[in-house]
Backbone as a chain_set.jsonl record, in Angstrom:
{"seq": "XXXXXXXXXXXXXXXXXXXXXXXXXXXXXXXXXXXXXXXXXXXXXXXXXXXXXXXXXXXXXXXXXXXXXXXXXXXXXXXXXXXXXXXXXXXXXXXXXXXXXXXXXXXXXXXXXXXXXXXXXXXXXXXXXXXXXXXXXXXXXXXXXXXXXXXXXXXXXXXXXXXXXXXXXXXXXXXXXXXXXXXXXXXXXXXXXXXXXXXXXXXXXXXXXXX", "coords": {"N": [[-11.941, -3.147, 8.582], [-10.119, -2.483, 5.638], [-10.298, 0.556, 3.53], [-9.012, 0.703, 0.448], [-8.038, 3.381, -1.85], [-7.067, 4.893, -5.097], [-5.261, 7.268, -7.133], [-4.894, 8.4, -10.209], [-1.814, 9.977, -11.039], [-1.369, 13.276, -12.273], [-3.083, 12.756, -14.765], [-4.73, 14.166, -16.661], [-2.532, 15.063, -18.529], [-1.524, 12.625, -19.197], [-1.7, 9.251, -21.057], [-4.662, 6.999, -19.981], [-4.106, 4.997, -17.452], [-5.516, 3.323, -15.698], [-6.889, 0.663, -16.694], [-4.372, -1.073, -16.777], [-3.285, -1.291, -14.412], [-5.763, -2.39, -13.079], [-5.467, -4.938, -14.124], [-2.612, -5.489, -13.032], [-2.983, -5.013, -10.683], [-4.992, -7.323, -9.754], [-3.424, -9.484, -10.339], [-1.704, -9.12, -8.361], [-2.618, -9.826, -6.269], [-4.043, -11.902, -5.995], [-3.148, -14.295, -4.647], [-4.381, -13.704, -2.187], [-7.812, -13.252, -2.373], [-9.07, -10.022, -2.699], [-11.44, -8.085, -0.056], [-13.844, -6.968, -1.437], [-13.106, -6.649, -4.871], [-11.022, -4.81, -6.919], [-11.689, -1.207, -8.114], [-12.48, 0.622, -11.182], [-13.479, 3.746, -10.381], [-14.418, 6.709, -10.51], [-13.322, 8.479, -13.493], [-9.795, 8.47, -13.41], [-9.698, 6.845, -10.965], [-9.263, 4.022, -8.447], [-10.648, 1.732, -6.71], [-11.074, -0.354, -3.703], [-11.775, -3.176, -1.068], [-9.914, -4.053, 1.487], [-8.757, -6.482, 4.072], [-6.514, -7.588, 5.346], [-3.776, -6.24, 7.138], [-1.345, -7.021, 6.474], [-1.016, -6.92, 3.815], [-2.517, -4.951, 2.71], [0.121, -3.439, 3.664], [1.835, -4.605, 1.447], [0.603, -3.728, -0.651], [0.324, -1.036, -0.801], [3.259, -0.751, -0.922], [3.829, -1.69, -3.46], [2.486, -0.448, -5.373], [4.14, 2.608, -4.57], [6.568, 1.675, -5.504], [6.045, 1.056, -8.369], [5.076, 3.682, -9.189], [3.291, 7.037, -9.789], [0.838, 7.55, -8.687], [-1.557, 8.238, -6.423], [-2.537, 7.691, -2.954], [-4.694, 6.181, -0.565], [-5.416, 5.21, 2.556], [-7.845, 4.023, 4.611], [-9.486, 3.106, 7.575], [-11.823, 1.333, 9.286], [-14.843, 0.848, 10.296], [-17.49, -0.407, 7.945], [-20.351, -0.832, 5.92], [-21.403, -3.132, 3.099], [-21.515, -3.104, -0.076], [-22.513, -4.785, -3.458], [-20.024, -4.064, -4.658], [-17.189, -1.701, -3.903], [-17.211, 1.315, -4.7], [-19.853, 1.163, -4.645], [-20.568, 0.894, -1.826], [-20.935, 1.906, 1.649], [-19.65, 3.891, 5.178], [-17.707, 4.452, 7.73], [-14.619, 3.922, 7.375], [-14.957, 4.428, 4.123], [-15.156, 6.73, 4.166], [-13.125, 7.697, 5.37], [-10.986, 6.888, 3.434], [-11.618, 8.253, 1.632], [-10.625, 11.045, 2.709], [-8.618, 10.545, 2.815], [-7.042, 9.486, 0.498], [-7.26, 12.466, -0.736], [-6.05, 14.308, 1.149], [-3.326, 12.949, 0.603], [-3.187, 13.779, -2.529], [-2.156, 15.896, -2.278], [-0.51, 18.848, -1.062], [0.605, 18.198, 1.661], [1.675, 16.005, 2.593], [4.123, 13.433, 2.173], [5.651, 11.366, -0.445], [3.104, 10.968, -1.539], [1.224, 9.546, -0.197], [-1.552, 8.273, 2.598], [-3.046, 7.651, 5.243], [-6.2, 7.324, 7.643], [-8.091, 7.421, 9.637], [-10.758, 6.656, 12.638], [-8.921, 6.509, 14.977], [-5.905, 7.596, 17.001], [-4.043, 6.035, 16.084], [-3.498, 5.84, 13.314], [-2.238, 7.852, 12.472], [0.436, 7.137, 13.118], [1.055, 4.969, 11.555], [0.741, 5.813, 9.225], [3.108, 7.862, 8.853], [5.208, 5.115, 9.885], [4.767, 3.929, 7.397], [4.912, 6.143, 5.318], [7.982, 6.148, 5.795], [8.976, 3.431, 4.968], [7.803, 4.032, 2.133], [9.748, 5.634, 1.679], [12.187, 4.684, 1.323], [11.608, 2.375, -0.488], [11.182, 3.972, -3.08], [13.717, 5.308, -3.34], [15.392, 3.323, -4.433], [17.752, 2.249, -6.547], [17.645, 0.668, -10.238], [19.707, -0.835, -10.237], [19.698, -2.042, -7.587], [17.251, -2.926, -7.219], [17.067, -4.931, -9.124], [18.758, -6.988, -7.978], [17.849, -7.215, -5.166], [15.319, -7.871, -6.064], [15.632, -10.747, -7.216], [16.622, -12.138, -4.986], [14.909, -12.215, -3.285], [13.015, -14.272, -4.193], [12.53, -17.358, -3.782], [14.51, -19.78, -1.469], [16.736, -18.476, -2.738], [20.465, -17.73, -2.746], [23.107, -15.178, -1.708], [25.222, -16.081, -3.283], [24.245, -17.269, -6.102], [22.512, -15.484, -6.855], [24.644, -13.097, -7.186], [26.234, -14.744, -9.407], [23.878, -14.763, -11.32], [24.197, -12.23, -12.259], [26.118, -11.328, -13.047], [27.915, -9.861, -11.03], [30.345, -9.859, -8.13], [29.959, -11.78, -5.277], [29.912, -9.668, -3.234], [29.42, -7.612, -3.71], [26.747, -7.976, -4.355], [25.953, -8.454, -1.936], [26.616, -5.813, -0.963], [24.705, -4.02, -2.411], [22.362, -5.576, -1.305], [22.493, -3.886, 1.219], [23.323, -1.103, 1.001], [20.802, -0.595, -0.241], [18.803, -1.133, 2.133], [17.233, -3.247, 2.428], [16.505, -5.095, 4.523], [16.126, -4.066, 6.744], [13.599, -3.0, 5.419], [11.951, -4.958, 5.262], [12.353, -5.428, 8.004], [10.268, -3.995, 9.367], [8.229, -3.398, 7.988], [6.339, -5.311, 9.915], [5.714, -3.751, 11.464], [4.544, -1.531, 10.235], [2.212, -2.784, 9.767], [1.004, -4.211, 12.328], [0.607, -1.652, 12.889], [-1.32, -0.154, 11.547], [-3.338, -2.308, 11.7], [-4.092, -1.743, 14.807], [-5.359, 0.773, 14.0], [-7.261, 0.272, 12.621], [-8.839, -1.347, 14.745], [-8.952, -0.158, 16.734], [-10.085, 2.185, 16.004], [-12.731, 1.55, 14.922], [-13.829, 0.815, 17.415], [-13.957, 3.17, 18.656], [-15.621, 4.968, 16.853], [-18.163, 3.115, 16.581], [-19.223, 2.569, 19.2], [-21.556, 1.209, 20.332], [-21.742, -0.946, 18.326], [-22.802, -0.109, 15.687], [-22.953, 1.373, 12.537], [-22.443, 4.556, 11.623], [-23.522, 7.542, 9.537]], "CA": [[-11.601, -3.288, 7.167], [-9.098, -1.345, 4.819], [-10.589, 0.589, 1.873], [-7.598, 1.234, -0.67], [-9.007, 4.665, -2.638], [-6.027, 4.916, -5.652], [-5.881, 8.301, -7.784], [-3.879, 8.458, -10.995], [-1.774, 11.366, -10.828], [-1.281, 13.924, -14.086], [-3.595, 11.811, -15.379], [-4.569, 14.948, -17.576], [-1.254, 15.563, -19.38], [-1.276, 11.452, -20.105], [-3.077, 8.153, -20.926], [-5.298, 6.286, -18.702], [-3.534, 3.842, -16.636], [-6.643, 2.489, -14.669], [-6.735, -1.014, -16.922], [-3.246, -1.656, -16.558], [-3.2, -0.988, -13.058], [-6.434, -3.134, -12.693], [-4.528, -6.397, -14.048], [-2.022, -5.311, -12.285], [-3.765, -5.433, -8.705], [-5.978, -8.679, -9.985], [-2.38, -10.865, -10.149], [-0.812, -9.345, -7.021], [-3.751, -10.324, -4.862], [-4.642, -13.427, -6.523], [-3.333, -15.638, -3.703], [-5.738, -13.609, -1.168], [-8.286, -11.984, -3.021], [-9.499, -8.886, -1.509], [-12.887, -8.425, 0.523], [-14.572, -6.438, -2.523], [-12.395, -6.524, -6.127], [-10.728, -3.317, -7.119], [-12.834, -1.532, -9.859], [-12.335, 2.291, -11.459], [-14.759, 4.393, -9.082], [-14.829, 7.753, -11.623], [-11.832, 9.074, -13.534], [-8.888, 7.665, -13.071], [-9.522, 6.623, -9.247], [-9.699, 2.739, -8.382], [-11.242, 2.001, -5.188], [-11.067, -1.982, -3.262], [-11.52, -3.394, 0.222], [-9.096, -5.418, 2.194], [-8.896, -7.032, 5.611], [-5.141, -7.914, 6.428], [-3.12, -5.306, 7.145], [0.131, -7.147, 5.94], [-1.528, -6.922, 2.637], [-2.513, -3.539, 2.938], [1.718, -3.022, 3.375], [2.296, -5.22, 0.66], [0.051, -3.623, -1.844], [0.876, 0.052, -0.916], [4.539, -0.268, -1.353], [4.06, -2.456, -4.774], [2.055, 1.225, -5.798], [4.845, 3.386, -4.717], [7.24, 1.203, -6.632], [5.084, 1.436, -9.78], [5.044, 4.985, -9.465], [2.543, 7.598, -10.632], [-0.64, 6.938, -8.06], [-1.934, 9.022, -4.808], [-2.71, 6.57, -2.198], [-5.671, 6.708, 0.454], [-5.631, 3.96, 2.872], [-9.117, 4.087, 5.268], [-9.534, 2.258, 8.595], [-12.824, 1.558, 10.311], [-16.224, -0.159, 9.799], [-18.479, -0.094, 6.602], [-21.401, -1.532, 5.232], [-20.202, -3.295, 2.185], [-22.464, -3.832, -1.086], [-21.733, -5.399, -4.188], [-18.752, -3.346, -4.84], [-16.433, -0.688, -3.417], [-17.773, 2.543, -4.946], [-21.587, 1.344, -3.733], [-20.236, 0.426, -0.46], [-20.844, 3.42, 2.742], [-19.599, 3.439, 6.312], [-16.504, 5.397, 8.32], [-13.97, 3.138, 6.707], [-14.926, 4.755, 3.331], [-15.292, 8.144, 4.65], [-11.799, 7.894, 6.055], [-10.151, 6.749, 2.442], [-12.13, 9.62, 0.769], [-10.307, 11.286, 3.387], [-6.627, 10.039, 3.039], [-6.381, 10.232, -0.838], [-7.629, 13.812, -0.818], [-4.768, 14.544, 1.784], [-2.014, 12.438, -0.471], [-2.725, 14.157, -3.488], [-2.108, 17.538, -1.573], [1.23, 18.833, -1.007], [1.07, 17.899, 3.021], [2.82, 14.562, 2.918], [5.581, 12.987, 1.212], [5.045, 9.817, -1.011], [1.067, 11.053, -2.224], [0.538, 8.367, 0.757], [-2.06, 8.674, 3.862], [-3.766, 6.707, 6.238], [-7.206, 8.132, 7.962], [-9.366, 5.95, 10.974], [-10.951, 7.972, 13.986], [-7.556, 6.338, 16.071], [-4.671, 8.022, 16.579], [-2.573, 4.775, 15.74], [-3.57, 5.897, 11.75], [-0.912, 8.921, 11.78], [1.714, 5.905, 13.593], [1.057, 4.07, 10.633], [0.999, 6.812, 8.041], [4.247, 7.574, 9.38], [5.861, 4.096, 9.285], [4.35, 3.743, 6.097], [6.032, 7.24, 4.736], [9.682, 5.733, 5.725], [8.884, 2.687, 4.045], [7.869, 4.347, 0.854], [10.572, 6.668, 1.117], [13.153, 3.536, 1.03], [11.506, 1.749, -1.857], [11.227, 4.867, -3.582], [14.502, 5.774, -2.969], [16.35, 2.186, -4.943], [18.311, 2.258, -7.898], [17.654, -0.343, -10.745], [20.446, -1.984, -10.048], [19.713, -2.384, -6.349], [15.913, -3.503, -7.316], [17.65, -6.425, -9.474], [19.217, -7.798, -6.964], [16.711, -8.053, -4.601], [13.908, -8.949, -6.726], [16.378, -11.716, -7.221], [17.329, -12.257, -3.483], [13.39, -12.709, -2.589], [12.929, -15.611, -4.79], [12.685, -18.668, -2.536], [15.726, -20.648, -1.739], [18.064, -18.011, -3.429], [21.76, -17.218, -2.531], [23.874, -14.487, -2.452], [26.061, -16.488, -4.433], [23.383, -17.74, -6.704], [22.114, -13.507, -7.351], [25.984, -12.49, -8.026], [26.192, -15.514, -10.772], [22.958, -14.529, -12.224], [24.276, -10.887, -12.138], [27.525, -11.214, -13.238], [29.141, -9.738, -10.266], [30.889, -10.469, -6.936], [28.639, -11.703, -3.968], [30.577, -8.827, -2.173], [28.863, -6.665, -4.724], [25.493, -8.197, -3.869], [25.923, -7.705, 0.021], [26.417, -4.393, -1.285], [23.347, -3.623, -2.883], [21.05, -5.3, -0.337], [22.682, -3.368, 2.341], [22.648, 0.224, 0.595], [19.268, -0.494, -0.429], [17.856, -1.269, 3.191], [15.977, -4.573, 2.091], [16.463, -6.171, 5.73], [15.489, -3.117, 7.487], [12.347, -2.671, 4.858], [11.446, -6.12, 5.671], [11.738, -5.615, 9.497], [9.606, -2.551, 9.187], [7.051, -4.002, 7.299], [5.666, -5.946, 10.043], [5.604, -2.681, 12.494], [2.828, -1.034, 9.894], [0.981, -3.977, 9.679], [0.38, -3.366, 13.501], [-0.065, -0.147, 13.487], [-2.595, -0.226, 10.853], [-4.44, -3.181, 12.741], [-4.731, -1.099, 15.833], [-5.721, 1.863, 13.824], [-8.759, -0.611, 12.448], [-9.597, -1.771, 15.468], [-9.237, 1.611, 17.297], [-11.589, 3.332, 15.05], [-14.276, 0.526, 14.817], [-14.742, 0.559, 18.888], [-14.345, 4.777, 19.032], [-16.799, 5.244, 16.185], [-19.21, 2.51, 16.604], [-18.837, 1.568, 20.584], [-22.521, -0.25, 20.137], [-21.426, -2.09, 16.881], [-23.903, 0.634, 14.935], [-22.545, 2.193, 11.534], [-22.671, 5.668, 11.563], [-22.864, 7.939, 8.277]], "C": [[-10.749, -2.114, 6.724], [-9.939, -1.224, 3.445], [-9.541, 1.311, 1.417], [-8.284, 2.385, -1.787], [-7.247, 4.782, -3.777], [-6.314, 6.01, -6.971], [-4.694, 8.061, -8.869], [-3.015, 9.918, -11.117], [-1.185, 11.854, -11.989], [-2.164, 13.217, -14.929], [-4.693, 13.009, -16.889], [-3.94, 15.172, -18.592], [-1.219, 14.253, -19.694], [-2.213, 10.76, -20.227], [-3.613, 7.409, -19.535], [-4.811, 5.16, -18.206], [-4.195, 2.959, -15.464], [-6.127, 0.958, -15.279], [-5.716, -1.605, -16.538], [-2.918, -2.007, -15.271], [-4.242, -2.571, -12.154], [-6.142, -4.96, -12.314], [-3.692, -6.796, -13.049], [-2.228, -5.96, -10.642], [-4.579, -6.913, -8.681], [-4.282, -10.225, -9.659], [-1.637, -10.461, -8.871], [-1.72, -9.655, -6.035], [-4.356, -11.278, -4.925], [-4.291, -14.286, -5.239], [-3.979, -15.245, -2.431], [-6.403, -12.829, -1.754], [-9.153, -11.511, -2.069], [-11.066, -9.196, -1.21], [-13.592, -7.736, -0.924], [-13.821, -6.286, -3.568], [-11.984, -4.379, -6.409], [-11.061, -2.922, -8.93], [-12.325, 0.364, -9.987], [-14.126, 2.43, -10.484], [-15.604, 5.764, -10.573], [-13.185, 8.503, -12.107], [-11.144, 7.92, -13.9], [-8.554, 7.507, -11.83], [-9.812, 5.126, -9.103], [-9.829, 2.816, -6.613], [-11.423, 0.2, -4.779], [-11.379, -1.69, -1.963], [-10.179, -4.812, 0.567], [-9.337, -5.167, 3.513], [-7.386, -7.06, 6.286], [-4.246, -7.116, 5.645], [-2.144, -5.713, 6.509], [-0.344, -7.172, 4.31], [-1.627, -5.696, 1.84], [-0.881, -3.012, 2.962], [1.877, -3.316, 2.141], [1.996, -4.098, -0.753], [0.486, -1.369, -1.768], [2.643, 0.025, -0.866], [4.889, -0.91, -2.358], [3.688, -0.68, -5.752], [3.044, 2.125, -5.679], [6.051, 2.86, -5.478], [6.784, 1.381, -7.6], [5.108, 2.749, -10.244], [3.423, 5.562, -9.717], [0.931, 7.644, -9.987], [-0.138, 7.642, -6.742], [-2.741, 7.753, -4.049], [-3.565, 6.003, -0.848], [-6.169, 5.95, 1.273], [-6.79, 4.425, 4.417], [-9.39, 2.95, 6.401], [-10.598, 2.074, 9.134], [-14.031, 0.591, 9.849], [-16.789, 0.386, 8.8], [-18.967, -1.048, 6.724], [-21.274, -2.114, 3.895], [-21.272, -3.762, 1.076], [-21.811, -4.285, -2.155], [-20.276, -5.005, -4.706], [-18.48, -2.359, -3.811], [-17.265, 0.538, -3.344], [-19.526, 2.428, -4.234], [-21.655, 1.229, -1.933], [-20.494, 1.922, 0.477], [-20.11, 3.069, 4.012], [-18.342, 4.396, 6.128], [-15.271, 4.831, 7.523], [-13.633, 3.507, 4.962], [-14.482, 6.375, 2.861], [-13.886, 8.617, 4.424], [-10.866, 7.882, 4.694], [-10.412, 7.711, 1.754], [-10.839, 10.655, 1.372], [-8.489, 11.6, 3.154], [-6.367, 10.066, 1.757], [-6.527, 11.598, -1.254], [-6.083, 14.451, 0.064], [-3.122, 14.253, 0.769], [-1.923, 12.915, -1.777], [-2.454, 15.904, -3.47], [-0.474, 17.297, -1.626], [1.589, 18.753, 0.718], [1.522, 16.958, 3.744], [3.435, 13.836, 2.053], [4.737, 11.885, 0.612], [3.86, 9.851, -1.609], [0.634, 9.48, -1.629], [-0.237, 8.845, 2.001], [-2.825, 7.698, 4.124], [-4.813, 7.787, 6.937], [-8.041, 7.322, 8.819], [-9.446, 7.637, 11.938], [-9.685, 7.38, 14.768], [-6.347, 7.011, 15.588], [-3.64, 7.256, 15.798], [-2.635, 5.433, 14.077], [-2.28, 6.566, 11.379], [-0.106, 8.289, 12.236], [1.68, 5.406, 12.735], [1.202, 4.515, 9.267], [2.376, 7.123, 8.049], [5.611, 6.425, 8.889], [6.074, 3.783, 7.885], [5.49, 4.337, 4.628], [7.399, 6.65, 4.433], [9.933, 4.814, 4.966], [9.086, 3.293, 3.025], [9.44, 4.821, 0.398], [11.98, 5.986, 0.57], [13.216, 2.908, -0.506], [11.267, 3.05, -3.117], [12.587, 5.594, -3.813], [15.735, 4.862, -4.467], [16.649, 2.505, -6.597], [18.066, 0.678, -8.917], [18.363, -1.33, -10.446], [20.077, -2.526, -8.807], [18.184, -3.453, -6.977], [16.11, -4.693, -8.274], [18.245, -7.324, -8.569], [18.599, -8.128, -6.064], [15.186, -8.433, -5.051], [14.834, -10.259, -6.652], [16.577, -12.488, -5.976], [15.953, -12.703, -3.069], [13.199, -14.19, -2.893], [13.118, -16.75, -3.361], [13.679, -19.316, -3.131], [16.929, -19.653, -2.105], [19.024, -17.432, -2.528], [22.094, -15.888, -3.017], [24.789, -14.726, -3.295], [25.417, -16.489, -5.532], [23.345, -16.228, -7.911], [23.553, -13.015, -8.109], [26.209, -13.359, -9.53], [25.27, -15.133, -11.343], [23.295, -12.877, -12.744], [25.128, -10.234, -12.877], [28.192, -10.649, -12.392], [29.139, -10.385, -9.271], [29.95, -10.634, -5.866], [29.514, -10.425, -2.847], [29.415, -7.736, -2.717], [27.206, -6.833, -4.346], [25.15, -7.741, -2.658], [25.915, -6.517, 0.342], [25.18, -3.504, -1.541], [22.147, -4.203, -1.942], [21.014, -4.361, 0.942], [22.364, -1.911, 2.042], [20.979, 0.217, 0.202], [17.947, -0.661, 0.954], [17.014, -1.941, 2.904], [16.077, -4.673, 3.398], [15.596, -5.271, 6.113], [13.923, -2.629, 6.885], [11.786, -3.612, 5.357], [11.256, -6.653, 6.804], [10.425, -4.785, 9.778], [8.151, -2.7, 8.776], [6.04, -4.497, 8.519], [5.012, -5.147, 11.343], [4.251, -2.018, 11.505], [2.252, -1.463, 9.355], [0.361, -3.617, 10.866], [0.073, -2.83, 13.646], [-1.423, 0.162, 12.989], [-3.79, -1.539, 11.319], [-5.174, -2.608, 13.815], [-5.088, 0.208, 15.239], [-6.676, 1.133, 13.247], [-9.477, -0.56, 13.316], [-9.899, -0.621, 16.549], [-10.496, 2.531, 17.287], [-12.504, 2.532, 14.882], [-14.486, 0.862, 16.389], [-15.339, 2.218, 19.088], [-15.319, 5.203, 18.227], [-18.195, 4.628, 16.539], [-19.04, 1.853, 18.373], [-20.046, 0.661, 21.059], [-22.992, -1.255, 19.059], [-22.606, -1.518, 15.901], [-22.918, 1.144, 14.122], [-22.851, 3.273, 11.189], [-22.245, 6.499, 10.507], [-21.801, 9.227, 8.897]], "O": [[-10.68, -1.027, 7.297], [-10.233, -2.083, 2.614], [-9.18, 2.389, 1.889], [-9.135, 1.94, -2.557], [-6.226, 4.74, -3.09], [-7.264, 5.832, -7.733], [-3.629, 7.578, -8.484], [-3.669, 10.946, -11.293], [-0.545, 11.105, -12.727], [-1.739, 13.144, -16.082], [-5.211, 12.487, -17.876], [-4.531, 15.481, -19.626], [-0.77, 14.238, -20.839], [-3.348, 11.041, -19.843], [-3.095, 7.319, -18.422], [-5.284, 4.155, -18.736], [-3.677, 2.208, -14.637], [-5.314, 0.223, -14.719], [-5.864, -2.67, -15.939], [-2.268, -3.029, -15.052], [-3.897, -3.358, -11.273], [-6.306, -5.746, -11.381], [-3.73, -7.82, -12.366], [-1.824, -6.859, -9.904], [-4.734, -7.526, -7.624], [-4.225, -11.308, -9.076], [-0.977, -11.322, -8.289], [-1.339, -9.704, -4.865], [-5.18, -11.637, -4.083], [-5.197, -14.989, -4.793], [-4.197, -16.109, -1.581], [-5.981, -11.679, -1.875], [-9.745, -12.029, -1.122], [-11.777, -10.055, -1.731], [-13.899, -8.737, -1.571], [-13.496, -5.119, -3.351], [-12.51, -3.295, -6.155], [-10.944, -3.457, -10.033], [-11.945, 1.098, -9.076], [-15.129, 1.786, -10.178], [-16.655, 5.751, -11.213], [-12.264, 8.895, -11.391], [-11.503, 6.865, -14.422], [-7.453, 7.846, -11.395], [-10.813, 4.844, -9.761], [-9.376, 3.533, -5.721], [-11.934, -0.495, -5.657], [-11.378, -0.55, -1.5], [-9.818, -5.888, 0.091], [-9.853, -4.193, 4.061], [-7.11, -6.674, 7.422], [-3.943, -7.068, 4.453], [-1.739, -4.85, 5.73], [0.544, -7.715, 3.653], [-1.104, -5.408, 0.764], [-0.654, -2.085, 2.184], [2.103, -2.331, 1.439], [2.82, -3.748, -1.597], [0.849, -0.691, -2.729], [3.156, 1.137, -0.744], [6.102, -0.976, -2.557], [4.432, -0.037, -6.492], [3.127, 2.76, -6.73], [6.605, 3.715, -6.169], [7.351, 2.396, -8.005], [5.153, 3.035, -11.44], [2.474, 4.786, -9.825], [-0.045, 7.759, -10.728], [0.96, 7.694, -6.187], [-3.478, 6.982, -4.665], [-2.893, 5.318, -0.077], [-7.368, 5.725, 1.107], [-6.308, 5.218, 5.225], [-9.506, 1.805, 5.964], [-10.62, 2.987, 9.959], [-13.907, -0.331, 9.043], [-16.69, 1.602, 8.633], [-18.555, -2.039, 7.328], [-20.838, -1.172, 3.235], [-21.898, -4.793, 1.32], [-20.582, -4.3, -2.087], [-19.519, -5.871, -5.144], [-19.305, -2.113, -2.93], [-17.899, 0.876, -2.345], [-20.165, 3.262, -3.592], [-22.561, 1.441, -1.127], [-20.223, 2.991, -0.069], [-19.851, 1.867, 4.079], [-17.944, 4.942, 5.099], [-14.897, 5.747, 6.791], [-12.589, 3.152, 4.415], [-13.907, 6.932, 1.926], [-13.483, 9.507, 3.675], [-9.984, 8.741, 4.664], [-9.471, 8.204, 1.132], [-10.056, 11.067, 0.517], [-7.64, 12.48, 3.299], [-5.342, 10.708, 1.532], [-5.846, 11.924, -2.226], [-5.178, 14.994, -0.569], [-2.227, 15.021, 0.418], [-0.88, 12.69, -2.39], [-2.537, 16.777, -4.335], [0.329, 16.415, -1.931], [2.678, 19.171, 1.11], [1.746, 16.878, 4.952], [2.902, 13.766, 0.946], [3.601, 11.53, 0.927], [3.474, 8.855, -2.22], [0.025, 8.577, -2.204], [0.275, 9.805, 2.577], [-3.258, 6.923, 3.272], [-4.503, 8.978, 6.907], [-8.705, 6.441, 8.273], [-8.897, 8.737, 12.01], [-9.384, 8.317, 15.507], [-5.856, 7.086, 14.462], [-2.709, 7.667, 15.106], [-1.5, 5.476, 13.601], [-1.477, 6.243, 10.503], [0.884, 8.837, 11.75], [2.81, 4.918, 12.727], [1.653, 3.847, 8.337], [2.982, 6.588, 7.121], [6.525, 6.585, 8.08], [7.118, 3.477, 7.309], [6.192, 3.846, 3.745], [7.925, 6.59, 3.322], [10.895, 4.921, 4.206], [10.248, 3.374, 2.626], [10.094, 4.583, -0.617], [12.712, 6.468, -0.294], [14.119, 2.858, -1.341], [11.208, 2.571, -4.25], [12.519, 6.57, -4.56], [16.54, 5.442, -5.195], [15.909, 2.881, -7.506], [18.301, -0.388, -8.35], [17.97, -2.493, -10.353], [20.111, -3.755, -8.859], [18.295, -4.674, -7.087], [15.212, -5.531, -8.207], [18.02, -8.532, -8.648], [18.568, -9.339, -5.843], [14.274, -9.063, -4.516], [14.529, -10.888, -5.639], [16.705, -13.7, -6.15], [15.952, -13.739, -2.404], [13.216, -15.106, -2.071], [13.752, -16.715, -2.305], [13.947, -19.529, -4.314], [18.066, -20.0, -1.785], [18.638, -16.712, -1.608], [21.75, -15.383, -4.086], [25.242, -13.855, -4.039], [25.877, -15.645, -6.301], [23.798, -15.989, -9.031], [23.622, -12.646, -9.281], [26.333, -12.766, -10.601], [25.692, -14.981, -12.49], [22.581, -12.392, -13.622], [25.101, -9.075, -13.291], [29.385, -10.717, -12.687], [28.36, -11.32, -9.089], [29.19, -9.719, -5.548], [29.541, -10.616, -1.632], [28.645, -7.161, -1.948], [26.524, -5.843, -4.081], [24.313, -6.893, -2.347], [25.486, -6.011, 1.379], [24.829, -2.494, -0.931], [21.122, -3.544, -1.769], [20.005, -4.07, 1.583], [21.399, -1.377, 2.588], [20.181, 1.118, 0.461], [16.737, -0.442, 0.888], [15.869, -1.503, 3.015], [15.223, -3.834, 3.683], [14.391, -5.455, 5.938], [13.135, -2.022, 7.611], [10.877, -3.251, 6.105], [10.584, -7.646, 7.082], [9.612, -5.245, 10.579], [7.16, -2.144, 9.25], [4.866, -4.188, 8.317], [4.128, -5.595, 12.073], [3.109, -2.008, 11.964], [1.625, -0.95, 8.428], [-0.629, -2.885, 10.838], [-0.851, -2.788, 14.458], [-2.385, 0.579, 13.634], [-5.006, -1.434, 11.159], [-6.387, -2.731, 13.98], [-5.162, 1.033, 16.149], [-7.584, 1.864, 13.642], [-10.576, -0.01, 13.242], [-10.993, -0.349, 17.043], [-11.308, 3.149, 17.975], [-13.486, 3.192, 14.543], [-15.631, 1.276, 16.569], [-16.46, 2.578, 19.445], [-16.103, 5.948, 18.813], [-19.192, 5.318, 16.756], [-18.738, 0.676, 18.569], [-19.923, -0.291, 21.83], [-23.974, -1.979, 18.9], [-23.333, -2.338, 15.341], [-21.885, 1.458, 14.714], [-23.682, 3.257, 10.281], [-21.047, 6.536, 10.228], [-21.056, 9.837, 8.129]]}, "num_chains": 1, "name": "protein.A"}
């Protein structure tokens, strides 16, 4: 399992952006909802489980788009009770773990990954470059391919809705590295699978949950 640990950051100097956030995460996961719902923990920290890693991509690079959130993604087995925050096991440990790291100044993006397998820092890694892409896009670029995702749609289609030239479009998905985000994507899905399944056999190798 993946526990998602999510910290608000400055959350001192402004308002509380948990609720918004909450909605937020409730409609982007609506068509798989997660193994345990994502709920404020204490603070401004929200805390969920998920299972599939391409989800786990999905939902940490919707967060670094959004802005404003440290990011603590946890690999391994838990024990899982009615919620997140009551929940125990290595898996939890590990996200405690990885947002404590991300809201440090020892990795880019206020992103980390944490399992007993090495594959975690391969996937923290991948992860990083990702962010650093979608983090990187200019409005204009992020119109155009929000646009460009849409099912069915043209680059012709995007330039008419845009008002400019589909040369102009080919432009903006190419400086923006959509293709290459979208090959990329499915590399730390993997990695973060085998950093699951890694750390469930090296922690627990007689299927026992250890605090």
């Amino acid at each position: 399992m993946f526990v998602i640990t999510i910290d608000q950051r400055g959350s001192r100097r402004g308002s509380d952006l948990v609720p918004a956030l909450l909605d937020d995460l409730e409609d982007l996961l609506a068509p798989g909802p997660p193994v345990l719902p994502f709920v404020r923990t204490v603070g401004d920290e929200v805390q969920g489980v998920l299972t599939d890693p391409d989800v786990v991509v999905d939902l940490v690079l919707h967060l670094v788009r959004r802005g404003g959130w440290s990011i603590g993604v946890g690999a391994g087995e838990g024990a899982l009770a009615e919620s997140a925050p009551a929940s125990t096991g290595a898996a939890f440990v590990h996200a405690r773990e990885a947002v404590e790291r991300a809201k440090g100044r020892t990795v880019a993006n206020s992103l980390a990954v944490a399992s007993d397998s090495p594959d975690a820092a391969l996937a923290e890694g991948v992860l990083q470059l990702l962010a650093s892409v979608v983090a990187g896009r200019t409005a204009t670029q992020w119109r155009a391919i929000d646009q460009l995702a849409r099912p069915g749609a043209t680059g012709v289609q995007v330039a008419r809705d845009l008002g400019v030239s589909p040369q102009n479009v080919s432009k903006l998905r190419r400086d923006a590295l959509w293709q290459e985000e979208r090959d990329a994507r499915a590399a730390a899905a993997r990695l973060l699978a085998l950093a699951e399944s890694t750390s469930t056999a090296v922690s627990d190798p007689a299927g026992r949950i250890e605090a």
